[in-house]
VOPAGU-2260 file (C-alpha; in pm, 1 decimal, decimal comma):
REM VOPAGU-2260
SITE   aa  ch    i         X         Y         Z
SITE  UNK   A    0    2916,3    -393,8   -6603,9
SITE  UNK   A    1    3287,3    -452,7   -6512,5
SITE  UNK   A    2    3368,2    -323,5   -6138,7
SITE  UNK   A    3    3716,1    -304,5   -6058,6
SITE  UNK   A    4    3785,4    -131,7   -5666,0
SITE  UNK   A    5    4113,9       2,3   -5723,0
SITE  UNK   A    6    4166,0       8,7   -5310,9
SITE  UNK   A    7    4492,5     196,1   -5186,9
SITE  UNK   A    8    4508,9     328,4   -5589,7
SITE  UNK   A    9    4627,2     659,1   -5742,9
SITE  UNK   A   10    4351,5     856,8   -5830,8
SITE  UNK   A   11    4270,2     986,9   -6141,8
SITE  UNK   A   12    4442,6    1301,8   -6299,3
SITE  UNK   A   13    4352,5    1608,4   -6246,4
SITE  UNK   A   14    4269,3    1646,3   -5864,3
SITE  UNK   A   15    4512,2    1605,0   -5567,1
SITE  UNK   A   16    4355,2    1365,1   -5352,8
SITE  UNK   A   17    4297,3    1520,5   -5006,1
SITE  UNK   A   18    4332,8    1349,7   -4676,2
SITE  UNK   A   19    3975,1    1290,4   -4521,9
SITE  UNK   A   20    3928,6    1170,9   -4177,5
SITE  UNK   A   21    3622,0     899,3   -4167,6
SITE  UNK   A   22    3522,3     600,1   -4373,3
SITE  UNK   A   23    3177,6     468,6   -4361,9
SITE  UNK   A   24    3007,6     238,4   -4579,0
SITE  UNK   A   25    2678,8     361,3   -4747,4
SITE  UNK   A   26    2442,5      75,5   -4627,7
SITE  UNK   A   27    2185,8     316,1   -4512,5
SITE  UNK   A   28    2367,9     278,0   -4127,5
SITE  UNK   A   29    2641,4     588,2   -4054,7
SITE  UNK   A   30    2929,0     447,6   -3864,8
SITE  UNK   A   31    2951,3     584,5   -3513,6
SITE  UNK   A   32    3190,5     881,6   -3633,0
SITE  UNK   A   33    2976,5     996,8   -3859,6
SITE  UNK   A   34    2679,0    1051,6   -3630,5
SITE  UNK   A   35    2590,1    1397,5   -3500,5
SITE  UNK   A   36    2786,5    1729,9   -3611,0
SITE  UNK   A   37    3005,0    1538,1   -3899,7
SITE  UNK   A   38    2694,7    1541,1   -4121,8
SITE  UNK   A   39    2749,6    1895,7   -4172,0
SITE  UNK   A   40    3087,0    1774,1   -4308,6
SITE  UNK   A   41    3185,1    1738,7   -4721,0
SITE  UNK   A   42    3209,3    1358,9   -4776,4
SITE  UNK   A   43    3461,8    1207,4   -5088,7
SITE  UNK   A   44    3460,3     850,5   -5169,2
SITE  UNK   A   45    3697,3     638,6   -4929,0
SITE  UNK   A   46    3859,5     453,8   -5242,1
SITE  UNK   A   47    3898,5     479,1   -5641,9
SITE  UNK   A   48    3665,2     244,8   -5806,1
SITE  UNK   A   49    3671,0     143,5   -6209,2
SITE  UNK   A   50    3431,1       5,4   -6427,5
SITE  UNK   A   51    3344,6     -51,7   -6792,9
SITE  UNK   A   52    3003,0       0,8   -6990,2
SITE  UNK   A   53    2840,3      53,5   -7314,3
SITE  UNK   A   54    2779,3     446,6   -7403,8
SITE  UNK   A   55    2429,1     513,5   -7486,7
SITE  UNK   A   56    2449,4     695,0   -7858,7
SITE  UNK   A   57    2813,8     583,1   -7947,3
SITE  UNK   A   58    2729,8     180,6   -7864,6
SITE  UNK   A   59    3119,9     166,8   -7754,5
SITE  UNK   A   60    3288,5      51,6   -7433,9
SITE  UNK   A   61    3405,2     313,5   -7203,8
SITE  UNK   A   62    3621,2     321,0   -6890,0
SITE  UNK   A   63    3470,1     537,9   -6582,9
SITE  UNK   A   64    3636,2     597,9   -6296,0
SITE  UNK   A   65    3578,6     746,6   -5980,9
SITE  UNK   A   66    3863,1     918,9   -5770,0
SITE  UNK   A   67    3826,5    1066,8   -5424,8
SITE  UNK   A   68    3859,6    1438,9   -5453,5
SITE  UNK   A   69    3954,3    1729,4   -5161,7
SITE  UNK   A   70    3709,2    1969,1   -4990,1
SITE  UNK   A   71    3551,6    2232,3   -5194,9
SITE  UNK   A   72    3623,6    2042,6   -5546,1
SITE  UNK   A   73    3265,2    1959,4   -5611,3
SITE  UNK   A   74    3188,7    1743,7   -5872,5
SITE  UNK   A   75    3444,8    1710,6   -6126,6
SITE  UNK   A   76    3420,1    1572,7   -6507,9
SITE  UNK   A   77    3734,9    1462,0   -6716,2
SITE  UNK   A   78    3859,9    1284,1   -7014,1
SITE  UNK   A   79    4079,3    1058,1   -7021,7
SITE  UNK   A   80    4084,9     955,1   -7349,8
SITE  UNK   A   81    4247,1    1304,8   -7458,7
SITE  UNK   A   82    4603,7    1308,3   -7297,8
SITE  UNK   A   83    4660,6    1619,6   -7053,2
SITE  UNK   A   84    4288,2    1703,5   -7062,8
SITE  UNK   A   85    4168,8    1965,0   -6765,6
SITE  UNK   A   86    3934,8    1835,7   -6569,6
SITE  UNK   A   87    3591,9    2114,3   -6515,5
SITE  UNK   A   88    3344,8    2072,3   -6278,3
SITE  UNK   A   89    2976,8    1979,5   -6311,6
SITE  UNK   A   90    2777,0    2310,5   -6287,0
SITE  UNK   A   91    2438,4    2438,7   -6459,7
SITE  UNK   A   92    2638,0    2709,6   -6673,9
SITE  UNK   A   93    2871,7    2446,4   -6826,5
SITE  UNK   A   94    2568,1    2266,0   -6916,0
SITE  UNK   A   95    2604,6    2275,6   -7331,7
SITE  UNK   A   96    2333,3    2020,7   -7449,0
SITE  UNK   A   97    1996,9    1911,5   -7292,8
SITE  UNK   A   98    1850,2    1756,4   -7602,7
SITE  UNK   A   99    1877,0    1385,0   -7511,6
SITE  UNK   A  100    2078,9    1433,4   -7216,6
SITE  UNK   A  101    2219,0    1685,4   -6970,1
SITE  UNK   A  102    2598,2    1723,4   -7133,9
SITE  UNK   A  103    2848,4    1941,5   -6967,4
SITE  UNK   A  104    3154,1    2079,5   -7127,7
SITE  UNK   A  105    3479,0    2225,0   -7063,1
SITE  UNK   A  106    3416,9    2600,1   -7061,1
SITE  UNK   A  107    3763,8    2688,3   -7172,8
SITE  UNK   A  108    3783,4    2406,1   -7470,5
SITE  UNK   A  109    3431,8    2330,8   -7629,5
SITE  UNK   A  110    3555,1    1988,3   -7754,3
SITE  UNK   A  111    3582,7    1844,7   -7428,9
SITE  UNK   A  112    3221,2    1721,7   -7343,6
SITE  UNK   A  113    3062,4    1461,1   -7136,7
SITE  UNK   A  114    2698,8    1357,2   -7204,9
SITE  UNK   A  115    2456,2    1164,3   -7005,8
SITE  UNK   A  116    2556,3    1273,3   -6649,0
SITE  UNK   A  117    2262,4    1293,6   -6491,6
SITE  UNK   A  118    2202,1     948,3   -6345,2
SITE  UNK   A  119    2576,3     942,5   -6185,1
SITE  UNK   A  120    2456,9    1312,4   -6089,2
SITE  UNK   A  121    2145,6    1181,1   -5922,2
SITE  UNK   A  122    2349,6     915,1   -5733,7
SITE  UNK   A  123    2580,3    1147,1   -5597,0
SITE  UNK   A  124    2302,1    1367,5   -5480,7
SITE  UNK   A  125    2132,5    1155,6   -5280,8
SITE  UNK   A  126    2431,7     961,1   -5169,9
SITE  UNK   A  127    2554,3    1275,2   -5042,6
SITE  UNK   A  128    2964,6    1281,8   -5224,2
SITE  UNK   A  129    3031,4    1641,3   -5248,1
SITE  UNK   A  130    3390,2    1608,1   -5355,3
SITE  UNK   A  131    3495,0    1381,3   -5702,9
SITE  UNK   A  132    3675,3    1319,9   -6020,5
SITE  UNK   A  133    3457,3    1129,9   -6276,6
SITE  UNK   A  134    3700,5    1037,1   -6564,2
SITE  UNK   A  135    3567,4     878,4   -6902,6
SITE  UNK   A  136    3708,6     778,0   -7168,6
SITE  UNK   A  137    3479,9     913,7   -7417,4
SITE  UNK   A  138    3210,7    1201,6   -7508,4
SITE  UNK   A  139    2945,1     997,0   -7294,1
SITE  UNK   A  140    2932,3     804,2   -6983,4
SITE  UNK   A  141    2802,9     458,3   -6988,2
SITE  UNK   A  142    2493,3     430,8   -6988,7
SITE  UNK   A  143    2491,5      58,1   -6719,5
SITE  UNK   A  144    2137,4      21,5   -6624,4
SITE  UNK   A  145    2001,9     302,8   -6739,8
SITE  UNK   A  146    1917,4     483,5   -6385,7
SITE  UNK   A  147    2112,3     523,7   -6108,5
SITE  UNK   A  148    2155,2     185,1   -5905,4
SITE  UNK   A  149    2447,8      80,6   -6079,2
SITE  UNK   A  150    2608,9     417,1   -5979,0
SITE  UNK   A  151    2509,9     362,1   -5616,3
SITE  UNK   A  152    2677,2      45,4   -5633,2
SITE  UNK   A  153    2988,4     159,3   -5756,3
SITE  UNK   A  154    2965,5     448,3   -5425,4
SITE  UNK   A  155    2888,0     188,4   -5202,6
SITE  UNK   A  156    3168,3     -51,7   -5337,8
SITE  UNK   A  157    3411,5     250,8   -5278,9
SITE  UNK   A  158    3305,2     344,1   -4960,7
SITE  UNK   A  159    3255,7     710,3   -4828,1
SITE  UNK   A  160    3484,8     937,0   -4631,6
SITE  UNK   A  161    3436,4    1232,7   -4459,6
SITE  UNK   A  162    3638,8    1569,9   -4455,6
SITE  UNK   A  163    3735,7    1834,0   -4252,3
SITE  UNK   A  164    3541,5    2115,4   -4421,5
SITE  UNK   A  165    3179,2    2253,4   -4349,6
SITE  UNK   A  166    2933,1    2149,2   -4604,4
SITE  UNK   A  167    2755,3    2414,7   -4778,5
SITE  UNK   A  168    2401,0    2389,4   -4847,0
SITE  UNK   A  169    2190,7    2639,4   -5091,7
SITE  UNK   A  170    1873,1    2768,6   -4975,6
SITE  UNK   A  171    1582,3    2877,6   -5199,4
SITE  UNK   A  172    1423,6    3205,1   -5056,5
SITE  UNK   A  173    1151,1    3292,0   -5317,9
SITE  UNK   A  174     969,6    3086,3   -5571,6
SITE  UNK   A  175    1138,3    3111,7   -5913,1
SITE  UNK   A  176     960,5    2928,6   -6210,0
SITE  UNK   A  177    1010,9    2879,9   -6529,0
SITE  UNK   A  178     770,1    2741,9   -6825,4
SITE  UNK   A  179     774,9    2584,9   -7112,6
SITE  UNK   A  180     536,3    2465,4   -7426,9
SITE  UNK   A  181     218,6    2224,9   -7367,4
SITE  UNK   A  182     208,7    2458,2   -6988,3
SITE  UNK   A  183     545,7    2286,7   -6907,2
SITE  UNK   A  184     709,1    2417,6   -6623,7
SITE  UNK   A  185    1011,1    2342,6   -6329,2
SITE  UNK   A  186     991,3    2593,1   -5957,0
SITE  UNK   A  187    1222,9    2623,2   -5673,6
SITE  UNK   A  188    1016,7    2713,8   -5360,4
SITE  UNK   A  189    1148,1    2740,8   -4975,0
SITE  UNK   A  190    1126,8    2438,0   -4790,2
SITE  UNK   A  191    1211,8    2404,5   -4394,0
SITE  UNK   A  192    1461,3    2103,5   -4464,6
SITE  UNK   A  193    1608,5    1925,7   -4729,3
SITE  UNK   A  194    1505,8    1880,7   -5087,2
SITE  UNK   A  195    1129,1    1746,1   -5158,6
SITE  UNK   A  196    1070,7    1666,3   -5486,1
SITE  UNK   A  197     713,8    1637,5   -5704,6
SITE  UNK   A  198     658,4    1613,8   -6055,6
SITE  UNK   A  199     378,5    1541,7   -6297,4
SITE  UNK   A  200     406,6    1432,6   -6666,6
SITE  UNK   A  201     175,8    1408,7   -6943,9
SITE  UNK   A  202     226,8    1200,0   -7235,1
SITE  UNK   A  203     -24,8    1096,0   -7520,4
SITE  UNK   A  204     152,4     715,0   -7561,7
SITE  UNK   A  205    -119,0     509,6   -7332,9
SITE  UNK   A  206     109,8     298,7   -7129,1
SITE  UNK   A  207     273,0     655,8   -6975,6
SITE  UNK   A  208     -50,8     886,6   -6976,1
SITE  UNK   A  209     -53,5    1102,9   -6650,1
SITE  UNK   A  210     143,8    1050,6   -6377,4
SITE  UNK   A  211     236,9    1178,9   -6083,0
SITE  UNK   A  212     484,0    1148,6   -5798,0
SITE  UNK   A  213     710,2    1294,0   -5482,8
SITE  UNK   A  214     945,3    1233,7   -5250,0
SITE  UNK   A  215    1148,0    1365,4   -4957,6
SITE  UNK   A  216    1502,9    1312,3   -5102,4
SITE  UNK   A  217    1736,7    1053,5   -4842,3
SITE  UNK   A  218    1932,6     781,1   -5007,0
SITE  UNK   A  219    1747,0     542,7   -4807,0
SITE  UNK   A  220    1395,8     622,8   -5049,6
SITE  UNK   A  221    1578,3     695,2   -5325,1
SITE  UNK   A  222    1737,3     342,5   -5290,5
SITE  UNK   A  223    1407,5     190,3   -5220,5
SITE  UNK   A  224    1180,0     401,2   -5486,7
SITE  UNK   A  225    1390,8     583,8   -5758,3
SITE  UNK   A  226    1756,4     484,7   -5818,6
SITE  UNK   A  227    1625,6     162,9   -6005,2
SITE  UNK   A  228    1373,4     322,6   -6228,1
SITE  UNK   A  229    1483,9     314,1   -6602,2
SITE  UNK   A  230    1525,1     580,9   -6848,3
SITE  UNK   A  231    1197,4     530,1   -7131,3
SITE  UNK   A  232    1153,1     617,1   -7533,5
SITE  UNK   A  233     873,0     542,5   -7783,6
SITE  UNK   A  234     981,9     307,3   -8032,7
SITE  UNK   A  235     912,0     578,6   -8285,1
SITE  UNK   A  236    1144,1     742,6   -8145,2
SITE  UNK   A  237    1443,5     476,8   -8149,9
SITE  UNK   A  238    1404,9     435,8   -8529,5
SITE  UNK   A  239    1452,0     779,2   -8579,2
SITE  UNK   A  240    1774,7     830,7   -8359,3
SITE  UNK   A  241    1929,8     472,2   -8492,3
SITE  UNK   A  242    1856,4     655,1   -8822,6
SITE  UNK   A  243    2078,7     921,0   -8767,8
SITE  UNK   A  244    2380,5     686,7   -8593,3
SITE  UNK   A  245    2219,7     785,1   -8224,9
SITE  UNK   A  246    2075,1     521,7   -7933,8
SITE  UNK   A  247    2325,5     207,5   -8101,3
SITE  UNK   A  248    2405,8     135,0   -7720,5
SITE  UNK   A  249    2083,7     116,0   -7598,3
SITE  UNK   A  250    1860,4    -220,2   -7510,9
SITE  UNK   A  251    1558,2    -329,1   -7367,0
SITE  UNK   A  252    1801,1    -412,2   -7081,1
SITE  UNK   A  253    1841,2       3,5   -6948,6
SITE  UNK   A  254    1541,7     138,7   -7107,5
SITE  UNK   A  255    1206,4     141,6   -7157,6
SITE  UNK   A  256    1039,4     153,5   -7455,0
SITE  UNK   A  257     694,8     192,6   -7519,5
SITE  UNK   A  258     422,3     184,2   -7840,7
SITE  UNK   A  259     123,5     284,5   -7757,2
SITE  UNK   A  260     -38,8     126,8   -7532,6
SITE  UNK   A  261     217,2    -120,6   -7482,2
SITE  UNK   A  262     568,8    -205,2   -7333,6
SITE  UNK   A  263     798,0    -344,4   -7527,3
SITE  UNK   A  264    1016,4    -470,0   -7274,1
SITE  UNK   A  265     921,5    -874,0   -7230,3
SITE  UNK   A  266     974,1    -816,0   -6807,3
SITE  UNK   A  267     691,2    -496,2   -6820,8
SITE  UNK   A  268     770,4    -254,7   -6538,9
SITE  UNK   A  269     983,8    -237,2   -6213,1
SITE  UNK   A  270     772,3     -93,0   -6041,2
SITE  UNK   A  271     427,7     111,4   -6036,6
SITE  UNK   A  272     502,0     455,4   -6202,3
SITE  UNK   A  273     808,7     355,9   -6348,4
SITE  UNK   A  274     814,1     673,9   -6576,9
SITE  UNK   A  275     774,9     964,5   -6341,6
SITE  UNK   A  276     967,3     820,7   -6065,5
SITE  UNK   A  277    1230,6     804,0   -6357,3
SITE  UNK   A  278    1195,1    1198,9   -6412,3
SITE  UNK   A  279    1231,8    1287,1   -6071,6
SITE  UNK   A  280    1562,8    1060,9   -6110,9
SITE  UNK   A  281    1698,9    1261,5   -6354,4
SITE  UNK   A  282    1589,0    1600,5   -6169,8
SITE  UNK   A  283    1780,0    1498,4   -5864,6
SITE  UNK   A  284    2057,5    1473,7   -6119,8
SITE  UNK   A  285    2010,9    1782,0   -6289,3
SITE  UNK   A  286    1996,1    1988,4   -5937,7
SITE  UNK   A  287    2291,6    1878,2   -5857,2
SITE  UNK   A  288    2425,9    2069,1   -6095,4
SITE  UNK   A  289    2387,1    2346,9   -5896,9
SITE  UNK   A  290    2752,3    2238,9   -5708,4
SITE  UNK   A  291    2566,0    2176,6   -5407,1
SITE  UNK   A  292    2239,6    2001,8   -5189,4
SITE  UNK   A  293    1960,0    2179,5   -5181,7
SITE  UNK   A  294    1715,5    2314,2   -4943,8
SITE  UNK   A  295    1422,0    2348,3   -5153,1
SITE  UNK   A  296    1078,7    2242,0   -5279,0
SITE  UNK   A  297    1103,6    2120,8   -5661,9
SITE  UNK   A  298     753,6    2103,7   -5854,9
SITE  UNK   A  299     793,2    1981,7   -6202,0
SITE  UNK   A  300     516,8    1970,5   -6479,3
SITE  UNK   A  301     648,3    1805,1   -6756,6
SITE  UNK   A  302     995,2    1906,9   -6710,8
SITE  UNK   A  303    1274,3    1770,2   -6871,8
SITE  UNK   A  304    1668,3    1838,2   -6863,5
SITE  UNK   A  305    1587,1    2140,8   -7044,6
SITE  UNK   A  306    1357,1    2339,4   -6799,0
SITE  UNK   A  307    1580,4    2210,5   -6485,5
SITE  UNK   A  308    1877,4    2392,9   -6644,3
SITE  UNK   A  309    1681,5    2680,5   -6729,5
SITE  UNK   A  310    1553,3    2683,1   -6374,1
SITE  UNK   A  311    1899,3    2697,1   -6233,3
SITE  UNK   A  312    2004,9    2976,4   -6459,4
SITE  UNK   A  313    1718,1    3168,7   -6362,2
SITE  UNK   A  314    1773,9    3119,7   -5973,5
SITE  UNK   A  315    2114,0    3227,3   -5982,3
SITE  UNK   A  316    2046,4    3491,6   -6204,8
SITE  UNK   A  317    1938,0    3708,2   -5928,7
SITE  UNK   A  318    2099,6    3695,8   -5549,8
SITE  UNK   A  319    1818,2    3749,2   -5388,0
SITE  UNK   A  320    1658,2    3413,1   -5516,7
SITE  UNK   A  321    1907,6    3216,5   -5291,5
SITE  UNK   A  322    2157,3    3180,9   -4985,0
SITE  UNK   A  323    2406,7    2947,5   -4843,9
SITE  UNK   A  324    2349,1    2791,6   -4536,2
SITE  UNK   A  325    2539,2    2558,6   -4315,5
SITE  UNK   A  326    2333,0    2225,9   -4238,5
SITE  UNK   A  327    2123,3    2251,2   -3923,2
SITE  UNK   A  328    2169,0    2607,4   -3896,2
SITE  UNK   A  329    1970,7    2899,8   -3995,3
SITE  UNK   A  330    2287,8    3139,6   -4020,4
SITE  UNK   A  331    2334,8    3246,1   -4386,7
SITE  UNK   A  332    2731,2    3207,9   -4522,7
SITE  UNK   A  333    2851,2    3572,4   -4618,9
SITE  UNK   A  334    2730,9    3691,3   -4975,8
SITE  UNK   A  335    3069,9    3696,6   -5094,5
SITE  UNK   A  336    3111,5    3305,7   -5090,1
SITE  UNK   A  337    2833,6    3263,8   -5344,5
SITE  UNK   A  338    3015,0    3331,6   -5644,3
SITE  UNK   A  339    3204,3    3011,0   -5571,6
SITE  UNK   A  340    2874,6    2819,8   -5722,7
SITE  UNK   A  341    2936,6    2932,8   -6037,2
SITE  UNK   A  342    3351,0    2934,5   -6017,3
């Protein structure tokens, strides 16, 4: 991976960059402004920042960059390999494709697409950016390590600042599952703070089997437990998508790949539970996808990009499923702001 900070830059097209107020770095330590009533505050990065990767499927090089972005932009997608393309923003009903990877499109052209967000999503998330412009130049962002650090690192190289506009958090107020096949399901249930996440997988490849694990999202433990945990496939599986010109960008390097009861990869695991700390990486991704944090309970059987997408659709299917609430305060925003989430 190339990283190029393109300090005191233009950003990329698309959004007019705003004019925040703080700049922290994102060790884990908030600088002295930060502390106290300014985490309620939307964050952008402090700085553009570049860099250059192999796509997953494609097996070409693609440009990213990152661009600071104003309050209430969200999370913003663009290409900018297709001259005077709009930039659209990163939400569950743009969501077009969730076979191999969440994919979100543009909803007013359908050949403007970006696949394989969900690790830069998952970053984000727990690094707590509310406002960007992610610009590719390509169908597909690169796919770097294959889980989130490299992200991170490009946040943290950038730097963080923070804005003059109230953060808005979404509340779940009643449980809302959805299920799949093989008793697959995803659920949103009230929590009293932040966004816990547990999920359980079952697989019949020996090396996975069951698995099981959770976490109270912070981007101190998801630095420490998830944002390093690599994307997996069964080798069975790679010859078939090579097959059919799919996975030519992918290496034992960001994934992996198991047969059987083995792992291919010569290193083994990162860590202990490699595989379902992975899928609560990608959930954190997919989430996010809601255009803002969460204050909610996840519990995931199973679930894949498919069923976390479903289970946003269903949530904001119905108004009484959800609320927006300001951070550290139990007053609910007016019901007439929600329809921003899905603006």
């Amino acid at each position: 991976m190339q990283v190029t900070p393109t300090h005191g830059g233009s950003t990329a097209k698309g959004v007019e960059a705003g004019q925040p107020e703080t700049v922290s770095a994102l060790d884990g330590t908030p600088s002295r402004p930060e502390r106290g009533s300014s985490k309620n505050l939307q964050t952008t990065l402090a700085n553009p920042i570049h860099c250059q990767g192999i796509a997953l499927h494609s097996g070409v090089t693609v440009d990213l960059v990152l661009s600071p972005a104003p309050a209430d932009t969200g999370v913003r997608f663009q290409r900018s390999d297709i001259e005077g393309s709009p930039s659209f923003p990163a939400l569950y009903d743009h969501i077009v494709d969730t076979r191999l990877s969440t994919v979100v499109g543009c909803p007013t052209d359908p050949s403007l697409r970006i696949a394989t967000i969900e690790h830069l999503m998952a970053a984000l998330n727990a690094c707590e950016i509310d406002n960007i412009l992610v610009a590719v130049s390509g169908p597909e962002l690169p796919i770097l390590d294959g889980a989130s650090n490299a992200f991170a690192f490009l946040i943290r190289c950038a730097g963080r600042k923070t804005l003059d506009k109230p953060r808005q958090v979404i509340e779940i107020l009643r449980n809302v599952r959805v299920e799949g096949e093989n008793g697959a399901f995803a659920e949103l249930r009230p929590a009293q703070r932040g966004l816990s996440l547990a999920i359980s997988l079952s697989f019949p490849a020996q090396a996975i089997g069951n698995q099981r694990y959770a976490i109270q999202l912070d981007e101190r433990r998801f630095m420490e437990e998830l944002a390093f945990c690599r994307t997996f496939v069964n080798r069975k599986d790679i010859e078939y998508l090579q097959s059919i010109g799919l996975a030519r960008g992918g290496s034992l390097d960001t994934a992996v790949v198991v047969d059987g009861e083995n792992i291919l990869n010569p290193a083994g695991l990162k860590i202990e539970r490699e595989f379902a700390r992975h899928k609560l990486l990608d959930a954190i991704g997919d989430l996010y996808c809601a255009g803002h944090r969460m204050q909610a309970g996840f519990i995931g059987h199973k679930s894949g990009h498919a069923l976390n997408n479903r289970l946003l659709r269903a949530v904001f299917s119905d108004a009484a499923n959800w609320r927006f609430v300001p951070t550290g305060s139990s007053r609910a925003v007016p019901k007439a702001l929600r329809a921003r989430v899905a603006a």
